[in-house]
N, C-alpha and C positions, 0 to 999 in steps of 0.2 A: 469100743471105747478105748482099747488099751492102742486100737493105731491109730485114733486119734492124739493120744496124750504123744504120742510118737512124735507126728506130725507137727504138733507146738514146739515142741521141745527144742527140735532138730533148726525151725524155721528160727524161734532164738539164734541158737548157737549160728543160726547162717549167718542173722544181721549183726550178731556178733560179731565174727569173722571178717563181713565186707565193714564192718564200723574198724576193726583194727586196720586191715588193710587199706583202706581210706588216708586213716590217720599217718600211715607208715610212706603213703605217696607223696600226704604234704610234707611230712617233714625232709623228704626227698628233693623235691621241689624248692622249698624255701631257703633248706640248708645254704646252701653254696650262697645263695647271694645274702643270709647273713655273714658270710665269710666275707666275702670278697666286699660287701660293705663296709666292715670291721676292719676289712687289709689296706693298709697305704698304697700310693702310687708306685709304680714298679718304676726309675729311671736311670737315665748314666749321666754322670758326674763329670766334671773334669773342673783341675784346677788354673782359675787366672794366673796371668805372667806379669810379674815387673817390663815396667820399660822405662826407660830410663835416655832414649833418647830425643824424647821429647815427641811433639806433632810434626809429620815432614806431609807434605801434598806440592804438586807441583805446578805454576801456573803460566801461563802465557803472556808474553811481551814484545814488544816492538823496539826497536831500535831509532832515536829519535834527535834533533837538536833541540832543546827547549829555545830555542831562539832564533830566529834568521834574522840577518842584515840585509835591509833596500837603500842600497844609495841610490839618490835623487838628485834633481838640479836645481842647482840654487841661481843660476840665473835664466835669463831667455836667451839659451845661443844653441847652437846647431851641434851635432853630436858627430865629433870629425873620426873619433876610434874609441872602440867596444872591443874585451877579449870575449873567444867565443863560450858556448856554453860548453859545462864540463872540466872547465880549466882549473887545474887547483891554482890556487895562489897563497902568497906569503902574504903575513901579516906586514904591511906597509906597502906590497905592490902595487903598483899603478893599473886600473883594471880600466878607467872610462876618460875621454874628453872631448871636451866641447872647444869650440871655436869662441877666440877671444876680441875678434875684429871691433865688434859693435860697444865691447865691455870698457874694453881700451880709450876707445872715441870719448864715451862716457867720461873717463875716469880725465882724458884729457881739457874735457869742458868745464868739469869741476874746479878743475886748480886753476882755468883762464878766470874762472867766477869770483874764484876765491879769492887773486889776486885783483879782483878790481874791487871786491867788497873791502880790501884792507887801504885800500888806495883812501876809498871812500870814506871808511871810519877813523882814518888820518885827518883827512880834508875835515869832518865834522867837527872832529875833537879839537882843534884847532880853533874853528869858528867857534865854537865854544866855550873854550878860552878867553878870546878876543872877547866876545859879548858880554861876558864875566868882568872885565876889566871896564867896557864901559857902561854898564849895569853901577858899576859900582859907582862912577860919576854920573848917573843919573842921566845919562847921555841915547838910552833904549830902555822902550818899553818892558817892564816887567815878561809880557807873554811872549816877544821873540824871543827872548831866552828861554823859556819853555819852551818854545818851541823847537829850539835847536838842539837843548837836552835831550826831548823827546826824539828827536833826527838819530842823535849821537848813541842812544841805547839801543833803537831798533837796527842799526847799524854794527851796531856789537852781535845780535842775536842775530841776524843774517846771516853773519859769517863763520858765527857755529854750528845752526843750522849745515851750511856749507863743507865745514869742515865733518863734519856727523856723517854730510851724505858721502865725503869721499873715503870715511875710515869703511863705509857700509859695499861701496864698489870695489874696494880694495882687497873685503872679504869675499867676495862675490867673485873675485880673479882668482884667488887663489884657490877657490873652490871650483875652478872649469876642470881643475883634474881631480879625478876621484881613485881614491886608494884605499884597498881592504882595510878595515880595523882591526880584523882577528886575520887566521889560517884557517882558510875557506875554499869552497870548491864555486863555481859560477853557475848559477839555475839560468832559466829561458829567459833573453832578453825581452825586456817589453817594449822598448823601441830599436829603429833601424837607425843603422849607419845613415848619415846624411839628414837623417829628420833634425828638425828647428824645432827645440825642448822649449818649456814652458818654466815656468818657476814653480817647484814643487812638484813637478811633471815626474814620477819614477823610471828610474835606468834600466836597473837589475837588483834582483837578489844572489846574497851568499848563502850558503850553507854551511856555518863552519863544521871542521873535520877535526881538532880538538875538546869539543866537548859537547860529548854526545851522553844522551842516557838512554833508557830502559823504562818504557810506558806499560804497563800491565794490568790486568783486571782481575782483581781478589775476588770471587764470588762471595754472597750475603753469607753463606752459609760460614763460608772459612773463614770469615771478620769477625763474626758472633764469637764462633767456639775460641776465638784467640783475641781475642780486644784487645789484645797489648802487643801493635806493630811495633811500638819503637822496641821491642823487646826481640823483634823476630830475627833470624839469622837467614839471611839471602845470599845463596850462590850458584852462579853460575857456570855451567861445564863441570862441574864437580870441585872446581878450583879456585873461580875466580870470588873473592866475593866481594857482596855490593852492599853499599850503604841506604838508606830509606832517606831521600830528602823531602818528599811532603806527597800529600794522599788530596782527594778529593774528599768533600762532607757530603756530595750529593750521589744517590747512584743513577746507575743508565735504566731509564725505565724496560727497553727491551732485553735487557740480560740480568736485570738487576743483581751487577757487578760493582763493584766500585774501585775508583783507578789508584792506582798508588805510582810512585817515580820515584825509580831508583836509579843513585849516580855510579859511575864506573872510576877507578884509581885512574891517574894520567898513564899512568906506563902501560894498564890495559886496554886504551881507547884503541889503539891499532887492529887490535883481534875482534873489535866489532864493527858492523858497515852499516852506515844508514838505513833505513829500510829494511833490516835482519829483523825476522819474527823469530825468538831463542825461548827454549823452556827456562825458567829458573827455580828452583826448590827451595822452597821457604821452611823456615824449621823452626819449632818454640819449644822451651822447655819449660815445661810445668810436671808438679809433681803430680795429679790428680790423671794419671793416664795409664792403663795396663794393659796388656793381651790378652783376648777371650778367645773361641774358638770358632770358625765359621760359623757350627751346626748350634752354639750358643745362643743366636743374633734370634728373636724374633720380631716380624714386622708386623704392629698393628693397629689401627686408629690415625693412618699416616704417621708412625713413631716408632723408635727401636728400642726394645726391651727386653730384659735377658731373665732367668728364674734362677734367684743367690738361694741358696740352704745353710741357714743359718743355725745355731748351736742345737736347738731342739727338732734338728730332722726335718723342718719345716719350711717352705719354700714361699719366694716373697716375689714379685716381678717389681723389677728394676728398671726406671729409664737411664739410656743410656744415647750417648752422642757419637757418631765414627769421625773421626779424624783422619784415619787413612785405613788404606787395605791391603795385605800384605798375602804370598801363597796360602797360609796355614789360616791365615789370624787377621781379627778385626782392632785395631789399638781403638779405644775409645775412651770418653771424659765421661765418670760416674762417681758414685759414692760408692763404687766395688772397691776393695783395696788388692791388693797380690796377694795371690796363695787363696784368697776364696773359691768356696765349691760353686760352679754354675751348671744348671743340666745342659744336656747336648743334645740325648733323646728323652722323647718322655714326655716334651711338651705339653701334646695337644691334651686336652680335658683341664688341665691343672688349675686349682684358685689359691686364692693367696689367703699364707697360714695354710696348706693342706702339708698334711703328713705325706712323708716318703719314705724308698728306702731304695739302696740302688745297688748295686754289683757287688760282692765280697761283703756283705752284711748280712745276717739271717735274716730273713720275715715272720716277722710274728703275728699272731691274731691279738688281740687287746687284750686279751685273758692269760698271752704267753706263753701259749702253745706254738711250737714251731711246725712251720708246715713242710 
């Protein structure tokens, strides 16, 4: 009996034992990740940077005339001398001419016309007169004298006619030579020496070599974050700078780019050549732009966004725009201001509004125990 009573006793106090022990493993088990539930994120900090020089990126341009000169012929005559191509020429040079043989002829048949149309509208005006005088003695029909009125005014407009067609020949001559408008250089002839031109028929084009600009394509992306070109500052070589005289509205579907065109001062047109492709650095100042740090930047949902720490330890994700890229640092357009805390490491798990705490701060559990 009495090693039975033993035998209860002991076998309690077992289940005893493994019931504490039991108890002692969960709270073993649990503990820590009540802790580490209760403990904020571990991260590193670093703070944003004024900048203060605005947006700079840099884009691609060509060298270009916004205009070329084709002289043409203005009459039908044969093309007796062409300079060749490549040739620069002065503003006023003599670059083309035609043969005046046939123009001449012309112009000489006009004035034989002319003068017999005035022979003519003498002789009428005259009889006209005359009929006038016996009109009035009742001496001719009312209708020959209309009739010879009618003689004597179409005789008038024939010979202006006439005179019309010779001021029209006259310009026609003085146009068989053809001379630069501007200071230009000579592209490929379109026709040869010796060919018989047409009226309207093209010569040649010029290329002028004073005033040339700068063709370029803004990407969509950098027209967005700066909508205010007339505001941008463009230079060239580090030195030269250029003024914006008008943009496209439409963009190029394959690059969607959009073109802008910018003019050069006259004194620096020499330092560029037609057909030059030059970088140019465009630059805007706004105040809405700071420096973050490479390891700031995260990319996600096709977008960049950064984690600010705001007064209460608490961390928020920010969109943010880049602007440019520099060794250290990313400048971007946000509602960050300078001097804000952004993490660097620390990222990945975080949500917005979560507690943190980051380098040279203690950690504490909720309760305020330091660990």
């Amino acid at each position: 009996m009495t090693n039975l009573n033993e035998y209860i006793i002991s076998k309690k106090v077992k289940n005893k034992i493994i019931k504490q022990v039991n108890k002692s493993i969960r709270a073993m088990v649990f503990l820590p990740m009540l802790v580490f539930a209760e403990t904020p994120a571990f991260v590193e900090i670093e703070s944003t940077k004024a900048w203060r020089s605005g947006a700079n990126h840099i884009i691609h341009c060509k060298v270009q005339s916004p205009n070329l000169y084709q002289l043409s012929s203005h009459s039908s005559a044969k093309l007796t001398w062409l300079l060749p191509e490549g040739t620069l020429v002065q503003k006023g040079q003599l670059v083309a001419e035609q043969d005046g043989y046939y123009l001449e002829r012309n112009i000489e048949r006009l004035k034989i016309e002319i003068a017999t149309a005035n022979a003519q509208q003498k002789y009428i005006e005259e009889e006209y007169q005359r009929l006038i005088a016996l009109e009035e003695k009742q001496l001719i029909s009312p209708s020959l004298l209309n009739d010879t009125a009618h003689q004597f005014t179409q005789t008038k407009l024939s010979l202006k006619m006439l005179v019309e067609q010779l001021k029209e020949a006259h310009y026609r001559q003085k146009n068989l030579q053809h001379f630069s408008p501007v200071n230009a250089q000579i592209l490929i002839p379109q026709v040869l020496l010796g060919q018989q031109i047409g009226v309207g028929q093209n010569i040649v084009k010029l290329q002028p070599t004073d005033n040339k600009e700068l063709v370029c394509e803004l990407p969509l992306t950098k027209y967005r974050q700066n909508s205010q070109l007339k505001k941008a500052i463009f230079t060239l070589m580090d030195k030269i700078n250029l003024s914006l005289s008008r943009h496209t509205v439409s963009l190029k579907e394959d690059s969607q780019t959009l073109k802008i065109y910018l003019s050069v001062t006259q004194e620096n047109q020499k330092l560029i050549l037609i057909g030059e492709r030059l970088e140019v650095q465009v630059g805007y100042q706004t105040s809405d732009l700071v420096r973050i740090p490479h390891d700031a930047l995260e990319l996600a949902e096709n977008a960049y966004y950064v984690w600010q720490l705001n007064n209460q330890n608490k961390v928020n994700r920010i969109p943010v725009s880049i602007i440019s890229t520099q060794s250290q640092h990313f400048v971007v357009k946000s509602s960050i201001d300078a001097g804000d805390k952004v993490v660097t490491f620390g990222k990945q798990g975080l949500i917005e509004n979560q507690d943190v705490r980051w380098s040279g701060m203690p950690i504490t559990t909720s309760k305020g125990a330091s660990l």
